[in-house]
N, C-alpha and C positions, 0 to 999 in steps of 0.2 A: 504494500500500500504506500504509496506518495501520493502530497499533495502538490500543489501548484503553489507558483509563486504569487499567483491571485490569493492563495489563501495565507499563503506567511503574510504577506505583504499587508493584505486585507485588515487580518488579525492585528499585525502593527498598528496599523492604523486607527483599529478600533480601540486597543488599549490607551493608543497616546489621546485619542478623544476623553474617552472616559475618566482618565487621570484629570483632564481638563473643566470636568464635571458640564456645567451645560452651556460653558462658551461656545459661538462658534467660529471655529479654524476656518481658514482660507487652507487652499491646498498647498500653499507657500508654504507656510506654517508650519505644516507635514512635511513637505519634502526637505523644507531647509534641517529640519529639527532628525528626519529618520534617511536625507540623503538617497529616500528614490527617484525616478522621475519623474517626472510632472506631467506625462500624459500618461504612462501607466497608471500611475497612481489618481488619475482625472477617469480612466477609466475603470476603473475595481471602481471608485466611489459612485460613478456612474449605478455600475450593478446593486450597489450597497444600496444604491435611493431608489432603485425600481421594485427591488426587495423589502422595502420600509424599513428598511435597520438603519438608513440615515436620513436624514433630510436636506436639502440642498435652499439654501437662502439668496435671494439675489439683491443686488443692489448695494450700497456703501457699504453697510453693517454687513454683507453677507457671509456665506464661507456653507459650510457644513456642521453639523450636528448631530446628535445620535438620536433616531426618533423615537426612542424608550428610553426608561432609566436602565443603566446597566444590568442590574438582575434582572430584567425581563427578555433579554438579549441570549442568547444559548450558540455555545459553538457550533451547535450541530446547525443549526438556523444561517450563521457565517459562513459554514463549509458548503451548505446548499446553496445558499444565495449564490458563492461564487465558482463551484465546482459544480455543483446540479447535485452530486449525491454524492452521500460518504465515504461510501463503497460498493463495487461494482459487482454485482453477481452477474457473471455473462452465462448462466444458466435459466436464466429471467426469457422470454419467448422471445421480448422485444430485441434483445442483446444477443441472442444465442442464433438468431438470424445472420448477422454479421461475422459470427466464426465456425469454423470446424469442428463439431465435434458428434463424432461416428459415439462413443459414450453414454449418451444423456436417458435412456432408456435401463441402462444398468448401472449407471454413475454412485457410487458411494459416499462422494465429496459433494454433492449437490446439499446435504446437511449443514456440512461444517459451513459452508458459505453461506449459507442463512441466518445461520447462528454467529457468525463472525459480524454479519453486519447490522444484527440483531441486538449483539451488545457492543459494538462501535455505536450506534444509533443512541442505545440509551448513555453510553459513558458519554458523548457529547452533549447531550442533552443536559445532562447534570451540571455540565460546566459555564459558567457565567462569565458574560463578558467584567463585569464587578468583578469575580473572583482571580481572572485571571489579571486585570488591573490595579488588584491592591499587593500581590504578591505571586512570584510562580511556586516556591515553596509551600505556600499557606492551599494553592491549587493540588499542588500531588499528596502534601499531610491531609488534606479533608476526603481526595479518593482514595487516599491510600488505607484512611480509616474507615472508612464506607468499607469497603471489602474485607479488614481485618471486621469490622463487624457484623458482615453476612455470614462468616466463619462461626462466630460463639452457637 
């Protein structure tokens, strides 16, 4: 599994808003501040405001802003907005179109990929653009404790 640089990039982007709580940034702002470029990074925000994860302001005051409060904002939400899906089951009718596979009638892996993107889906889901804004540590101690206590 890899993502795109639409989604590092994205993700950046989103946290450095969030840090910013509900000013709105100019894409200057961003680029000068995270050093990408100015049209990719004009297009990921493009995707972001089509997706309602941002909003786009015009005029003196304008820039960008994030159209929920952080917690309401979910990685899984960011990866779709800007990747379409989390993860790819090319066992799916519409996917499996597009490749070879003489398998899929007796396939035993057809499980595991369901189930892989079954909890990719919810582990993203769980993660907050807030949470990953206030800390990356305080992100991996809070799932890391989630699963030590699915365990008890």
């Amino acid at each position: 599994m890899k993502f795109t640089t639409k989604v590092e990039y994205g993700l950046v982007c989103l946290i450095y808003m969030a840090r910013h709580g509900e000013r709105r940034l100019s894409i200057h702002d961003i680029v000068e501040k995270e050093r990408f470029s100015q049209v990719y990074t004009q297009k990921i925000l493009q995707r972001l405001r089509l997706a309602n994860i941002v909003v786009a302001h015009h005029g003196k005051q304008g820039g960008y802003a994030l159209a929920a409060h952080p917690s309401k904002i979910t990685m899984k939400a960011i990866i779709e907005a800007l990747d379409g899906r989390t993860f790819d089951i090319y066992c799916q009718p519409r996917l499996r179109e597009q490749i070879v596979c003489t398998h899929f009638s007796m396939c035993g892996v057809r499980p595991v990929w369901a189930k892989t993107k079954q909890l990719l889906d919810d582990f993203f889901d769980s993660i907050t653009l807030e949470m990953m804004a206030r800390d990356e540590r305080e992100v991996f101690q809070m799932t890391r404790g989630s699963k030590n206590h699915e365990r008890s």
